[in-house]
C-alpha positions as CSV (number, residue, x, y, z in Angstrom):
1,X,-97.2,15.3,134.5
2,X,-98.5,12.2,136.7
3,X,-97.2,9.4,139.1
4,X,-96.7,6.7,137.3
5,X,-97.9,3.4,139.7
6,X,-95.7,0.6,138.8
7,X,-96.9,-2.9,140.4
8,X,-94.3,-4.4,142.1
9,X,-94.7,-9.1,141.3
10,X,-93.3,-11.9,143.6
11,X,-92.4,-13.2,140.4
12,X,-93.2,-14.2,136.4
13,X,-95.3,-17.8,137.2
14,X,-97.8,-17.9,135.0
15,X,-100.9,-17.5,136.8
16,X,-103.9,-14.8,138.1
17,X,-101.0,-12.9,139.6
18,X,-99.4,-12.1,136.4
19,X,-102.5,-12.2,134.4
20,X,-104.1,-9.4,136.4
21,X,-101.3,-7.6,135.6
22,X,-101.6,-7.8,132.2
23,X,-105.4,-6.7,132.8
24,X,-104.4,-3.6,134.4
25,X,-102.1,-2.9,132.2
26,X,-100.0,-1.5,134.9
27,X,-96.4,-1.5,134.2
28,X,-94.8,-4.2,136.4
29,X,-91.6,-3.9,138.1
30,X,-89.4,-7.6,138.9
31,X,-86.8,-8.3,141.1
32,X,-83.6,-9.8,140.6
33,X,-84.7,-12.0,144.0
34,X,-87.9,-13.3,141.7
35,X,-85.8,-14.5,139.0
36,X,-83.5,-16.3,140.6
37,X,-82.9,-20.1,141.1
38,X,-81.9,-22.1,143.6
39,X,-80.0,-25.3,144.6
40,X,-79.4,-27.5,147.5
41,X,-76.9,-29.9,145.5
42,X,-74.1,-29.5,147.9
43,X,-75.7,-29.7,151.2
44,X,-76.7,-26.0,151.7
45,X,-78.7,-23.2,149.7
46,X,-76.8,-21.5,146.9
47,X,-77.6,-19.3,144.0
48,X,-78.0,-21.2,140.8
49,X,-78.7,-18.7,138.1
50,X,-81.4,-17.0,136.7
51,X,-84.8,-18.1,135.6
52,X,-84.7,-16.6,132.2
53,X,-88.0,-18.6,130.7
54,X,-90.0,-16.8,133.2
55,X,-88.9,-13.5,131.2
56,X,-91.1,-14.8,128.2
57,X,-94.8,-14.2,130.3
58,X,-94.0,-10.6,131.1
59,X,-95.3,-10.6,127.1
60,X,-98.9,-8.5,127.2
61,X,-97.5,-6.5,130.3
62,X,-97.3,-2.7,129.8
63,X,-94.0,-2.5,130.3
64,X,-91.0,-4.1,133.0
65,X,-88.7,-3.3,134.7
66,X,-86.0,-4.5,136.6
67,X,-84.7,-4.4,140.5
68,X,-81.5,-5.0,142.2
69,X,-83.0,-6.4,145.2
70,X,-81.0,-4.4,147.3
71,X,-82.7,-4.9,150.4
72,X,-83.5,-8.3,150.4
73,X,-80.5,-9.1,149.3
74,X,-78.4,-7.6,152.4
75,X,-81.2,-8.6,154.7
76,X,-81.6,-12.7,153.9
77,X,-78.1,-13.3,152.4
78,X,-76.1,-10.9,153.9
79,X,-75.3,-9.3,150.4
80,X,-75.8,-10.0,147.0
81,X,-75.2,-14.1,146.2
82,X,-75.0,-13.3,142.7
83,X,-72.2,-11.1,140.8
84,X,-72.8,-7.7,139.3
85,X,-71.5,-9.5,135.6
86,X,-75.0,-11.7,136.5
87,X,-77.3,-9.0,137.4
88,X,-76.2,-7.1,134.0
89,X,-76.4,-10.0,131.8
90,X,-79.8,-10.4,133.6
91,X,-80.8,-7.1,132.8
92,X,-79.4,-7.7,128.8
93,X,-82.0,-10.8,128.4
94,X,-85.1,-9.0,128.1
95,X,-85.7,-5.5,127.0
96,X,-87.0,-3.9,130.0
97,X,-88.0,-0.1,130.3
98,X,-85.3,0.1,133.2
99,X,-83.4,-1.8,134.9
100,X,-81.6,-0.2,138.3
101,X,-78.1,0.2,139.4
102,X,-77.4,-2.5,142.1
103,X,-77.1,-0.4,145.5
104,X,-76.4,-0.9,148.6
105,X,-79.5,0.1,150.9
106,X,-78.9,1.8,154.3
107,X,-82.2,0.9,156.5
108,X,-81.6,0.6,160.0
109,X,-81.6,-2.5,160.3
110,X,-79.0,-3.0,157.7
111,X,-76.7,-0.1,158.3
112,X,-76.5,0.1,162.6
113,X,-75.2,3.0,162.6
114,X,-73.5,6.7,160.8
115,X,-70.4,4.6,159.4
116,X,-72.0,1.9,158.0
117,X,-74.4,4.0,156.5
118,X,-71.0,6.2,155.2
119,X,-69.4,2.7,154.1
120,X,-72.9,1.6,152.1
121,X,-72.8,5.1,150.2
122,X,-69.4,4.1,148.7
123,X,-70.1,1.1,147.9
124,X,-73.7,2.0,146.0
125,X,-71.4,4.8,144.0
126,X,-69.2,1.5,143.2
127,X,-71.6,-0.5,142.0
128,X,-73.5,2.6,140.0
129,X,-70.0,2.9,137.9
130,X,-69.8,-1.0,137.6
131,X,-72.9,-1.2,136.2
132,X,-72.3,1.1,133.7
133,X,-69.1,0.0,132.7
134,X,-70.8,-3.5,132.3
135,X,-74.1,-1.9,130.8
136,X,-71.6,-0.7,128.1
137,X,-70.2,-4.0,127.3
138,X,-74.1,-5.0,126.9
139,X,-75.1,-2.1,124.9
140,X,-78.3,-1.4,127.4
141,X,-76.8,1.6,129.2
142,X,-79.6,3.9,127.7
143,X,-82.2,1.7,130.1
144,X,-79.8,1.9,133.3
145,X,-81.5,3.7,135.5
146,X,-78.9,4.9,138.4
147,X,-80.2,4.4,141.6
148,X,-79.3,6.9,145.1
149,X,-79.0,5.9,148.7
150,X,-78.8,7.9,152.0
151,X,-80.5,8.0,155.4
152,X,-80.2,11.8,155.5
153,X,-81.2,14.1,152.2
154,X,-77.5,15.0,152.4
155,X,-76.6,11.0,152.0
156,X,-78.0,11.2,148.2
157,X,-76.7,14.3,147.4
158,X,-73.1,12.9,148.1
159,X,-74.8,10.0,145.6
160,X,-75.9,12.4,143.3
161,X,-72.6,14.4,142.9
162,X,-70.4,10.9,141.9
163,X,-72.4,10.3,139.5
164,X,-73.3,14.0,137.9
165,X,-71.8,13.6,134.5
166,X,-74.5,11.0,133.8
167,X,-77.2,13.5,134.6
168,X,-78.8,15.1,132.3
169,X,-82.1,16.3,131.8
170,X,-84.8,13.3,130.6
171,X,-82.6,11.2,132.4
172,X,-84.2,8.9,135.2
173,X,-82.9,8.3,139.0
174,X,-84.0,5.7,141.5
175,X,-84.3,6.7,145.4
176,X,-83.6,3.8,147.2
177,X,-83.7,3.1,151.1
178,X,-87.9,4.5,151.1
179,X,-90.2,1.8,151.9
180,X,-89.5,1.8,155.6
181,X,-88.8,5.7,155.9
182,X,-91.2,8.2,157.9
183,X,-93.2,10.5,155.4
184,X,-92.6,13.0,158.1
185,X,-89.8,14.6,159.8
186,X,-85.9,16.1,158.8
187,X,-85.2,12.6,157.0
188,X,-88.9,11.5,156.1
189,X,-89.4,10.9,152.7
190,X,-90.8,14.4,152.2
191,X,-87.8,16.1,153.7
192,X,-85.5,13.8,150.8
193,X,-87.8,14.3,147.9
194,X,-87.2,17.7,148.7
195,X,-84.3,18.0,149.0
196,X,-83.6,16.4,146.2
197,X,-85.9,18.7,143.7
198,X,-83.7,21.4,145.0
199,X,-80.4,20.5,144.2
200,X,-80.6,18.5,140.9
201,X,-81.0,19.8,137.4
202,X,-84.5,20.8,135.3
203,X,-85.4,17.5,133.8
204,X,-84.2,14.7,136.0
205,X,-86.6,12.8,137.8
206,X,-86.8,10.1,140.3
207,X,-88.2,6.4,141.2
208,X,-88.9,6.2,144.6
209,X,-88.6,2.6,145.2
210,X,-91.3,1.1,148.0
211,X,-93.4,4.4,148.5
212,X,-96.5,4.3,151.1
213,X,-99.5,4.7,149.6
214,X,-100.3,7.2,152.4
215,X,-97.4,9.1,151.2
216,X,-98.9,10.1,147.6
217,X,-101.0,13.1,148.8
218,X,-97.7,14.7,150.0
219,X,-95.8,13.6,146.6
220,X,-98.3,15.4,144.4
221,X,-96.6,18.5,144.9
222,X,-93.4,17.3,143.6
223,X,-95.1,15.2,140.4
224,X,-93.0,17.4,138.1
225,X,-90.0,15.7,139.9
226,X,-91.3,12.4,140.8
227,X,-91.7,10.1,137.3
228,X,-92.8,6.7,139.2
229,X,-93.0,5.2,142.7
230,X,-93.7,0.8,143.0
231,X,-94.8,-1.0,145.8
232,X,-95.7,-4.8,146.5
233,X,-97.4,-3.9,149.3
234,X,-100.7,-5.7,148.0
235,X,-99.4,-8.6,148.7
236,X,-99.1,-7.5,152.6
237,X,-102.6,-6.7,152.5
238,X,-103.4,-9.9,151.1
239,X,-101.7,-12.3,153.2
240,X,-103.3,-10.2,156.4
241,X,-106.8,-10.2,155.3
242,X,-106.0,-14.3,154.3
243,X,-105.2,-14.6,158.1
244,X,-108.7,-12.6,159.4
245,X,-110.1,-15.3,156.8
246,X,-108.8,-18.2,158.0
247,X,-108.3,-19.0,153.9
248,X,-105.0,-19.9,151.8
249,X,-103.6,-17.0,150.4
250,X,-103.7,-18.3,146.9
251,X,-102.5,-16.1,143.9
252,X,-106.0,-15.3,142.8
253,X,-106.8,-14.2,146.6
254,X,-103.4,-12.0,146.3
255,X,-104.7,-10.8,142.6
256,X,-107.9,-9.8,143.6
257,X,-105.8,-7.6,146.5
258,X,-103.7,-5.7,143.7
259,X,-106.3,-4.7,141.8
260,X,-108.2,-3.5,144.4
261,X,-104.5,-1.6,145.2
262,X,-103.7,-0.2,142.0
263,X,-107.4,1.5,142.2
264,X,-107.0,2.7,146.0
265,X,-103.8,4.1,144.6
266,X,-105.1,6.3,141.6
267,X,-107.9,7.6,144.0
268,X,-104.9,8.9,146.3
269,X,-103.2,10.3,143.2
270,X,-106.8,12.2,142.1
271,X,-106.9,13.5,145.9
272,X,-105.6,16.8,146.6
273,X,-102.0,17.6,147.2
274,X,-100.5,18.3,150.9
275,X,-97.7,20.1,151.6
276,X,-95.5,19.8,154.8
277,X,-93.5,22.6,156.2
278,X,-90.1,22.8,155.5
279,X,-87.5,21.0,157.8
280,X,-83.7,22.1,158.8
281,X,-81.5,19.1,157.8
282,X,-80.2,16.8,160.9
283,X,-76.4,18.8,161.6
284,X,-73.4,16.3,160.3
285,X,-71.7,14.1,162.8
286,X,-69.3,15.7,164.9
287,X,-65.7,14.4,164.3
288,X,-64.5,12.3,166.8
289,X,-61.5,14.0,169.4
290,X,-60.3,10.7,170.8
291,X,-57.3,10.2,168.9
292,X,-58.1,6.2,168.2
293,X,-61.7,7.3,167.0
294,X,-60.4,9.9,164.8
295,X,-58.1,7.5,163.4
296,X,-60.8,4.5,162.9
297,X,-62.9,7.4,161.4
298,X,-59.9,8.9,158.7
299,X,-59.7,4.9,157.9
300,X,-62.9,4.7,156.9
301,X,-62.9,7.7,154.8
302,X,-60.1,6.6,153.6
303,X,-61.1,3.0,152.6
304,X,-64.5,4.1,151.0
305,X,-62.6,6.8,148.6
306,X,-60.6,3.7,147.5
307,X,-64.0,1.6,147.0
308,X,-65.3,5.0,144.9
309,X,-62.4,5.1,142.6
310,X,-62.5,1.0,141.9
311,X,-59.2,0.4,143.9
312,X,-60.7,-1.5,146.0
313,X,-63.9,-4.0,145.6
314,X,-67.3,-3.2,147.3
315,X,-67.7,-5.4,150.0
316,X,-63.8,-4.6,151.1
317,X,-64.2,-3.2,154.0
318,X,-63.8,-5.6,157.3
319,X,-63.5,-4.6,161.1
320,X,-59.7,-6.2,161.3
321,X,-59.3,-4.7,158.4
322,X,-60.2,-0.8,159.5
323,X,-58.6,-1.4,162.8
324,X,-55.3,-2.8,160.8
325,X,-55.5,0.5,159.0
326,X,-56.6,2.8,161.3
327,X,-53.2,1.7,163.0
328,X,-50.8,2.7,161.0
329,X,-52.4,6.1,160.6
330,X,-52.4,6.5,164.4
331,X,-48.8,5.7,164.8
332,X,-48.1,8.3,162.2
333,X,-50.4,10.8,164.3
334,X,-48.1,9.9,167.4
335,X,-44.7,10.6,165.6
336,X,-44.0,6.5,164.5
């Protein structure tokens, strides 16, 4: 078994950027972000749709695929503008290899701290079952590809154990919250891959979305795990060396960079494999002892096994909210 190298596009423009993927013939990976359209009718910037005429270039590709945009999506908007019923009629509109669960990613600087990474757990388990239940109505569930989230490797085996009667083996998982992560240490990328290969059945195998080039030597190891990682990070590379230049960085300019990127990255997968030790898992969280903490913190819980079952929607959890409920379960803890 291999690493499959999928390119990761800005978007479906006809052009060099597109049309170099089709010379590579590098499978090519889109995100819901690239699709979309905007408008300014009403005075401000608001989602308008998708840009479903784009879909007809990816023709001559290898193969695409089809991202959430997770990340982006909490870190310019503040969460997704557009509805899961969208993103699933999105993914229905072309025949894509895979197209990922929408998720809820838990970087730092999305997720400030342990709760909200808690809180964004729940809510990617949510939107994992939503998807399916709206894959179904589509009749493309056999191309969802679930996606995991967690800051710790324990965070996506919480993930993992939702969503186990969908598991089985041949069946594909995406590992979300990578592209910023460490490759070393107790939650470095090596630490959850690990982790990971341990705990889930013969036969599964992941995505890791955003993987480090740098990180492939120490994936090798694990290719009987790992089915594919992506990464736009060409187009980093390209708009750097565009600024050493003093040049426009054109699409050709940024083509030119991915080729010369999808090469750099086979050489790392022909390299030899490197192995890091093994690393304890960070301890859990200590419960909180102040009553009022304990209580915001039995809220919480509370609130996200209510967003897991479909009780309650994704995104509702507020700060009035918690503290409205943590309330009542103090004044219970103090006798009424």
């Amino acid at each position: 078994m291999t690493i499959e190298i999928i390119v990761g596009l800005p978007h479906l423009s006809e052009g060099s950027i597109i049309a170099q993927a089709r010379a590579l013939q590098q499978t090519a990976l889109i995100s819901a972000n690239g699709l979309s359209r905007w408008s300014e009718r009403r005075g401000w910037r608001e989602w308008a749709g998708w840009r479903l005429r784009q879909l007809q270039n990816a023709r001559g590709l290898a193969a695409l695929c089809l991202d959430s945009a997770g990340f982006v999506a909490a870190a310019r908007y503040g969460g997704f503008p557009w509805s899961l019923a969208d993103y699933v009629a999105l993914a229905a509109a072309y025949p894509f290899r895979w197209w990922a669960s929408a998720d809820y990613c838990v970087e730092g600087e999305i997720a400030r701290d342990r709760e909200e990474v808690l809180d964004r757990l729940s809510r990617t388990i949510r939107a994992n079952r939503d998807c399916r239940r709206l894959a179904e109505d589509h009749d493309i569930v056999d191309t969802l590809m679930p996606v995991i989230q967690g800051r710790q490797p324990v965070d996506y085996e919480r993930c993992i154990e939702a969503l186990w009667e969908s598991l089985t083996p041949g069946s594909l998982i995406g590992v979300g919250s990578m592209c910023r992560r460490d490759i070393h240490g107790p939650d470095g990328l090596i630490a959850v891959i690990d982790h990971l290969d341990q705990i889930l059945p013969a036969g599964v195998r992941l995505h890791a979305f955003g993987v480090k080039g740098s990180a492939l030597p120490f994936l090798l190891p694990f290719q009987h795990r790992i089915a594919s990682i992506d990464s736009q990070a060409y187009g980093v590379s390209a708009r750097q060396a565009a600024r050493r230049a003093g040049v426009s960085k054109s699409d050709h300019f940024v083509a030119v960079h991915m080729a010369r990127w999808v090469s750099a990255q086979h050489a790392q997968l022909a390299s030899r494999p490197l192995r890091l030790p093994h690393h304890r898992p960070a301890d859990p969280a200590p419960t909180p002892s102040e009553p009022w903490e304990a209580a915001i913190s039995q809220a919480r819980a509370e609130i996200r096994d209510l967003i897991e079952s479909g009780d309650l929607d994704h995104d509702e959890m507020t700060a009035p909210w918690v503290e409205q409920w943590a309330a009542d379960i103090y004044r219970e803890q103090l006798g009424g």
